[in-house]
Structures are given as C-alpha cells and as structure tokens.
C-alpha positions in Angstrom: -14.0 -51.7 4.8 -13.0 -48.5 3.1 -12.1 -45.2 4.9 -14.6 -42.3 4.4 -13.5 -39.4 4.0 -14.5 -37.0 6.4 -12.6 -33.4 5.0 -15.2 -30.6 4.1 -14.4 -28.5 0.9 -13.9 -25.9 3.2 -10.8 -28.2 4.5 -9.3 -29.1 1.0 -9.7 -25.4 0.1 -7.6 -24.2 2.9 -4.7 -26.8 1.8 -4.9 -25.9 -1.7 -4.6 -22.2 -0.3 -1.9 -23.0 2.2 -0.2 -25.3 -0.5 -0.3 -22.0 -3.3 0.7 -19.6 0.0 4.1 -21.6 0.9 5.0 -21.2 -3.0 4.7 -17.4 -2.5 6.7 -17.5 0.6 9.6 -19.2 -0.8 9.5 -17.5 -4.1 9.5 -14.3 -2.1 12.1 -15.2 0.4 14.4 -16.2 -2.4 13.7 -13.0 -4.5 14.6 -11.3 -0.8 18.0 -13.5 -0.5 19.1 -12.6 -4.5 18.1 -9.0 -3.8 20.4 -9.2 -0.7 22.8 -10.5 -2.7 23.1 -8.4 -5.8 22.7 -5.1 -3.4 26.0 -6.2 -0.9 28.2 -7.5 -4.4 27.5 -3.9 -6.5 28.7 -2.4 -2.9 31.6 -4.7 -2.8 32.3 -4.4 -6.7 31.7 -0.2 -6.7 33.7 0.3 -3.3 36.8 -1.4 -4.9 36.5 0.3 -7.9 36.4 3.5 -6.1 39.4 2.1 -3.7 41.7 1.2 -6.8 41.8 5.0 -8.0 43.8 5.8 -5.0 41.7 9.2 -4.0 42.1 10.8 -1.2 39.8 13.3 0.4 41.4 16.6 0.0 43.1 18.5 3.6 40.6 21.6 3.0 37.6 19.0 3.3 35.0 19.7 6.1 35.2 16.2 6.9 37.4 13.0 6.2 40.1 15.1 5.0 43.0 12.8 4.0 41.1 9.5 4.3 40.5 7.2 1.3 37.9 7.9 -0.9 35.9 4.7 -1.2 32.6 5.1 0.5 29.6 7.2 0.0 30.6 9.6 2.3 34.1 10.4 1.5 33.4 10.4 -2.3 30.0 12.8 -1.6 32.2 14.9 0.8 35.5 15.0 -2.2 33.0 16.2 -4.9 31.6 19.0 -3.1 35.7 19.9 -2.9 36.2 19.6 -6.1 33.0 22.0 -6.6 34.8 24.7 -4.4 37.8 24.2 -5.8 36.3 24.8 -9.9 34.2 27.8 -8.8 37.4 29.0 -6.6 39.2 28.9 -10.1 36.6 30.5 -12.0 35.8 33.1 -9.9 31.9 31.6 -8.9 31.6 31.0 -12.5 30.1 27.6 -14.2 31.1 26.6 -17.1 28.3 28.0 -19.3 29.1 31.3 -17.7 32.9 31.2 -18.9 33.7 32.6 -22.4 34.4 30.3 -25.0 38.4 31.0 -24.9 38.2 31.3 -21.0 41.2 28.5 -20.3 39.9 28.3 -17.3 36.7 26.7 -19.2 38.6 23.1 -19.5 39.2 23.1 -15.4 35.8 23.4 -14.7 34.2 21.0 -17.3 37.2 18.4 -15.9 35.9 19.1 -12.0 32.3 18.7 -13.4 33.4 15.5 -15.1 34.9 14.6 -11.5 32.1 15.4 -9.3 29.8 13.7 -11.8 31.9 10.3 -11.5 31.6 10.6 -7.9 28.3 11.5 -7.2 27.3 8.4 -9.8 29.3 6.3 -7.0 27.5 8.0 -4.7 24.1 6.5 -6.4 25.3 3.5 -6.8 26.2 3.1 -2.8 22.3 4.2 -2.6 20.9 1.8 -5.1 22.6 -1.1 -3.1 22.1 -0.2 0.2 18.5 -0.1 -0.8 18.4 -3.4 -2.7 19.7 -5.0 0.6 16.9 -3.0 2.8 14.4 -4.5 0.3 16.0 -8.0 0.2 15.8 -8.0 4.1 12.3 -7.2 3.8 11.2 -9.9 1.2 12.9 -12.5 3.5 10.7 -10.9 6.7 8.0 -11.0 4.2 8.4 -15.0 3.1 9.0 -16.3 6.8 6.0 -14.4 7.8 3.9 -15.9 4.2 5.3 -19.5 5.8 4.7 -19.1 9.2 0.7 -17.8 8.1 0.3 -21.1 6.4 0.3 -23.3 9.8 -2.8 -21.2 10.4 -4.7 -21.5 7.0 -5.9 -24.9 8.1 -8.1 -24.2 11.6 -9.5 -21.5 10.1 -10.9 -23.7 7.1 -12.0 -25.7 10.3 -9.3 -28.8 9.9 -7.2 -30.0 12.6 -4.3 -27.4 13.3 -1.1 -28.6 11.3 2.3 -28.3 13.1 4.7 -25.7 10.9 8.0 -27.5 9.7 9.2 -24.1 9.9 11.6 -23.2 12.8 
C-alpha cells in the first residue's frame, strides 16, 4: 500500500524557507570569516610596513616617547610631533603662510608629507580593526540565521527538527 502524505503546504513552505534561511546563514557567516580575515592581514601587512621603517616616537612625545612606531597610537602620537616640531620651525606658520623663498617652506611641506604617511597608517589600523568588528558580527549574525532555522519548522506546524548545529 502506498504512503500518504500527510505534510500541509504550510509544512513544505517552512522547509523551503528553512532550506533558503541556512544558505543565508552560511553565506553570511563566510562573508563574516573573510571579513575577519582581510581586516587582521591589512593589520598584520600595514604594522610591518610601519615596523620596517625603524621610527621611533620622538623623547618630547606626550606619550610613547622612544617606543617603536608601529601601531596606531604611536604613529597618531609621532605625527602630532612632527606637527609641533614644523610649526616650531616656522614660527606657527603653515606652509601656505610661508613666502615662496621661505627655506623653511621645504621643512614644513616634508613634516606635512610625514604626518600625512602616518595618519594614512593611522586609517588603515581603523579600516581593519573595523572589518574584523564587522566580520565578528556577520559570523554572530550566520550562527544566529542557523540556529533560527531549527525553529522554522513548528511554527509552519511540522514536527520540531533537531539543529545539526552545535
């Protein structure tokens, strides 16, 4: 004798929904774990980067002085040195302020040059630390997407479904 089937729309809904919700949770949790990723190897990459120019936080600092520049601090806290130091040499002036034969001109544009190196470092710390931030949440996201799914099915009205998912 063949088996009836006894599963309502309403029950072959909810799996086609459950079935469409676990895609989004994996796709999500893998966009989380390449987000994670990306964000701690630019961090790795620009910290090295920063590391091999052998820059040291000058003595006058307010903080880190003589420590390694090759975090976000210590390279935020070196360019606002090197921003006392240019206006120190040209008397409070910027660049733009200098005249045009001022020699004093080319040591300003150089420490602007500087500080705008580090503060793009500086970014780039931010940018990653974020990306991770995000990445974590995706992941949160995905298990959470997953972990909904084991539900989908009683409240289409078909026998609860154990989660795979630890």
């Amino acid at each position: 004798m063949a088996e009836v089937s006894t599963r309502t729309t309403a029950q072959v809904s909810g799996q086609k929904a459950a079935n469409t919700i676990r895609w989004i949770a994996l796709i999500t949790a893998v966009a989380g774990v390449v987000l994670i990723v990306a964000g701690i190897t630019t961090w790795g990459v620009v910290q090295n980067q920063l590391g091999d120019e052998k820059i040291t936080v000058s003595d006058d600092a307010a903080r880190f002085a003589g420590e390694p520049v090759d975090g976000p601090l210590t390279a935020y806290q070196q360019a606002e040195v090197i921003e006392k130091h240019a206006r120190e040499a040209a008397e409070g002036k910027t660049y733009a302020q200098l005249e045009r034969e001022d020699p004093r001109r080319e040591t300003v544009m150089t420490g602007s040059f500087l500080r705008a190196s580090l503060f793009v470092s500086v970014v780039s710390f931010g940018v990653s630390a974020m990306a991770i931030g995000l990445g974590v949440v995706l992941v949160l996201v995905g298990v959470a997407l997953r972990r909904v799914t084991a539900l989908l099915p009683v409240v289409a009205g078909a026998p609860a479904v154990e989660s795979t998912n630890t």
